[in-house]
C-alpha positions in Angstrom: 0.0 0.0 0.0 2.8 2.5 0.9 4.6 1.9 -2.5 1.2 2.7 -4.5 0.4 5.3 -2.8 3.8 6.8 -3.3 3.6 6.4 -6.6 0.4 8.4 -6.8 1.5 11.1 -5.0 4.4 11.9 -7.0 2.2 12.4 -10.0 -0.6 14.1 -8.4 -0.3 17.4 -10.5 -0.7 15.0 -13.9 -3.2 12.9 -11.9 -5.2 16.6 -11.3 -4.5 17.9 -14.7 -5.7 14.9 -16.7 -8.9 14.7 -14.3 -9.9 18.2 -15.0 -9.0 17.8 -18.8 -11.8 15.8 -18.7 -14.0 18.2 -17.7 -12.9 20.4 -20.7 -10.8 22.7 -18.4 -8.1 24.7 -20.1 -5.5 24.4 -17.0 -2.4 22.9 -18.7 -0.1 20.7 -16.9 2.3 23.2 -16.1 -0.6 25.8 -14.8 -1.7 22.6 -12.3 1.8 22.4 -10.9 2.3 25.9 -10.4 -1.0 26.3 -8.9 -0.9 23.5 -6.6 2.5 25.1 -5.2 0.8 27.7 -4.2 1.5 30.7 -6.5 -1.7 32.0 -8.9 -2.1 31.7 -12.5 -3.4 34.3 -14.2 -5.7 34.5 -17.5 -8.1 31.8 -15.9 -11.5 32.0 -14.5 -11.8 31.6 -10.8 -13.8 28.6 -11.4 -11.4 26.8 -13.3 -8.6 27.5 -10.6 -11.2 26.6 -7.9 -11.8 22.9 -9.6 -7.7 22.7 -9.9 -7.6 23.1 -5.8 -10.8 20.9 -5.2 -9.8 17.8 -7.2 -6.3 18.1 -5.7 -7.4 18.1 -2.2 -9.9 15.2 -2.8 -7.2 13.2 -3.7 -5.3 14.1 -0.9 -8.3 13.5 1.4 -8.6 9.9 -0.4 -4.5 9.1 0.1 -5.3 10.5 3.9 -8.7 8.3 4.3 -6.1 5.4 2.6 -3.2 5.8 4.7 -4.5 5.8 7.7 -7.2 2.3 7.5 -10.4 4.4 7.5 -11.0 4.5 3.8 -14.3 2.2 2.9 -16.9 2.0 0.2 -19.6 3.7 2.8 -22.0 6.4 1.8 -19.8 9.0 4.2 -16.8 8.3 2.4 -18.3 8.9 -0.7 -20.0 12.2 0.6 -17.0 13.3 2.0 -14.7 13.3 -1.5 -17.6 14.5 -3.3 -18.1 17.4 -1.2 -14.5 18.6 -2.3 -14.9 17.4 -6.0 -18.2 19.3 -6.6 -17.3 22.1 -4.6 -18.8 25.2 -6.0 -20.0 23.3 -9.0 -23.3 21.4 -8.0 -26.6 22.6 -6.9 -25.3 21.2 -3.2 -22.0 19.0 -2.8 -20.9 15.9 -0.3 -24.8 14.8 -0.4 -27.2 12.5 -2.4 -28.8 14.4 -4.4 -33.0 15.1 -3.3 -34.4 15.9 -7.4 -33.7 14.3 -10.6 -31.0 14.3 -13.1 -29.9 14.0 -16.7 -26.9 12.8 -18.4 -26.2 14.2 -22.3 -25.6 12.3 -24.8 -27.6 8.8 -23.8 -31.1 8.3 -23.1 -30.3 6.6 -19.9 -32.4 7.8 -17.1 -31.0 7.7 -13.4 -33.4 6.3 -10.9 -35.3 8.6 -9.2 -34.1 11.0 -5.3 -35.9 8.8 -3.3 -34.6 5.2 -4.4 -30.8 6.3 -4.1 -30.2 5.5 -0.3 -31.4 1.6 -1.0 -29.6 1.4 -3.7 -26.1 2.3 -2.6 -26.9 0.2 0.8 -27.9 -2.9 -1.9 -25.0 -1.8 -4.1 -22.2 -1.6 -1.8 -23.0 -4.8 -0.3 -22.8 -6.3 -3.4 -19.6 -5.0 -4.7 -18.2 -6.0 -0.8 -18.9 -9.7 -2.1 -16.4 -9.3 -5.0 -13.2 -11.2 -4.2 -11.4 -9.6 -7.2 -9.6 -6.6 -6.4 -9.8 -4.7 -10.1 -13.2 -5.9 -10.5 -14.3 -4.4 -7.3 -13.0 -1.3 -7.9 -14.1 -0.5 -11.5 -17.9 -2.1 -10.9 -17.5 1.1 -8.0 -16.9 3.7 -10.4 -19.5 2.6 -12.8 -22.0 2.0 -10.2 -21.6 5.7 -9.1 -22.0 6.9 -12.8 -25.0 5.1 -14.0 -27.0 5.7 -11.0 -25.8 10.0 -10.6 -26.2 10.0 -6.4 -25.0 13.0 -6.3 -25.7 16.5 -8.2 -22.3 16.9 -9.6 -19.0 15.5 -10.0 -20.7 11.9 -10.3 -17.6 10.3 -12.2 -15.0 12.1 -10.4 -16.1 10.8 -7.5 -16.7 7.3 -8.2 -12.9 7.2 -9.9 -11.6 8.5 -6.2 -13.7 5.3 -4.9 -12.6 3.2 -7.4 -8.7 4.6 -6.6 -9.2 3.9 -2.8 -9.9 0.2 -3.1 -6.9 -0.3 -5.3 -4.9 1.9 -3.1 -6.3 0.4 0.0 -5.0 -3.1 -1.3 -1.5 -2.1 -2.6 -2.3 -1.7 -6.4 -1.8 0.6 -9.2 -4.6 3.4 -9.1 -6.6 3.8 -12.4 -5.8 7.0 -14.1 -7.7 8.1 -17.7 -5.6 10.2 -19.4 -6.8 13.3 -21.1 -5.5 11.9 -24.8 -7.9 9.1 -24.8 -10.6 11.6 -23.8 -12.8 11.0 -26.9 -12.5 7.3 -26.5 -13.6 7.6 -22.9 -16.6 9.4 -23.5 -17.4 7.2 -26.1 -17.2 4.1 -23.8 -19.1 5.9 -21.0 -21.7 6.7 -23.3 -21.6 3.4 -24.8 -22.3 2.1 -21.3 -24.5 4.0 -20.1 -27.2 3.0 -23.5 -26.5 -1.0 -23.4 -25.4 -1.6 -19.3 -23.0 -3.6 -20.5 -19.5 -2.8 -18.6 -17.3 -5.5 -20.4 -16.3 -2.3 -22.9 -15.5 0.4 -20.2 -14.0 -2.7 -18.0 -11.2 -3.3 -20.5 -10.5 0.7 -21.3 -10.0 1.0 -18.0 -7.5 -1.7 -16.9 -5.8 -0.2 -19.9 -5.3 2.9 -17.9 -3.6 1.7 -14.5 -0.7 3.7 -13.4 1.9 1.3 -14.3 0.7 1.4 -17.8 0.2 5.1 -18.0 3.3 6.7 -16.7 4.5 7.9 -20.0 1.2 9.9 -21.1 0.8 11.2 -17.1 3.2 14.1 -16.2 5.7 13.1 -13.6 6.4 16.7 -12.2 9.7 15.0 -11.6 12.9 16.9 -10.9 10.8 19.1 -8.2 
């Protein structure tokens, strides 16, 4: 556990960069690092900086919650990360969401405000049943997308759960990097239409840390 989560820290500023890529912000890599170090970047909107800070320190909550044993797929961990990553974003962040949501792109429809407290106990207890480590952890991300408990920063969130059971059990986090952006969006949307996970499932092995090392920056030399 102490090795992987060494490695993730040393590439935290890629890790950020590439997660708010995603979310078509225009922070470059070397705007992340300087930013996280403390000193502003000018030319951005305050919002853009604010998501920079927020996804950092959501991560470093999750290597926190990780390091010290009390990580755990549990409705207040997930609260707690998403209450950083949709900081200033959603309607309300760190809680499930009370009205109903959409997705663009795919017809799929999240269940209704009132069904999401039953279905994260039901869902949770499932995914506690998987043995496999990798399996576990990328049914947790996907669980959180398709069923949207929270206003914003669904994804996000679920990836920072996904992370912390492969953190939590000495692996490799899963990190999408913002070149295969089209291809993930694709595959989400792809999933979310058929339910089928086998698709996303294989991108996102595909996308371990080991594998990604030479797309995520390093910041090495720091």
């Amino acid at each position: 556990m102490r090795r992987a989560l060494f490695r993730a820290n040393k590439v935290l500023a890629g890790i950020v960069h590439d997660t708010v890529a995603l979310e078509g912000n225009p922070f470059t890599f070397p705007e992340v690092k300087t930013l996280l170090e403390g000193v502003t970047v000018g030319g951005h909107k305050v919002e853009d900086a604010d998501q920079v800070v927020n996804q950092a320190a959501s991560w470093r909550l999750l290597f926190d919650l990780v390091r010290n044993g009390r990580f755990g797929l549990d409705r207040a961990t997930a609260e707690a990360l998403n209450a950083l990553v949709a900081k200033g974003e959603a309607i309300e962040s760190g809680v499930f969401r009370d009205g109903q949501v959409a997705i663009g792109g795919t017809e799929h429809a999240p269940p209704p405000s009132d069904e999401l407290p039953d279905l994260f106990q039901a869902g949770v207890a499932e995914l506690e049943s998987c043995e496999n480590v990798h399996e576990k952890a990328i049914c947790a991300y996907l669980f959180m997308a398709l069923h949207q408990f929270h206003w914003d920063g669904n994804k996000r969130t679920g990836r920072l759960l996904m992370n912390g059971v492969l953190l939590s059990s000495g692996h490799d986090p899963i990190l999408v990097p913002v070149s295969k952006r089209l291809e993930f969006n694709k595959r989400m949307i792809e999933f979310y239409d058929s339910k089928e996970s086998d698709g996303m499932a294989a991108f996102l092995v595909g996308c371990s840390l080991e594998k990604t090392l030479t797309t995520v920056p390093t910041g090495e030399g720091s």
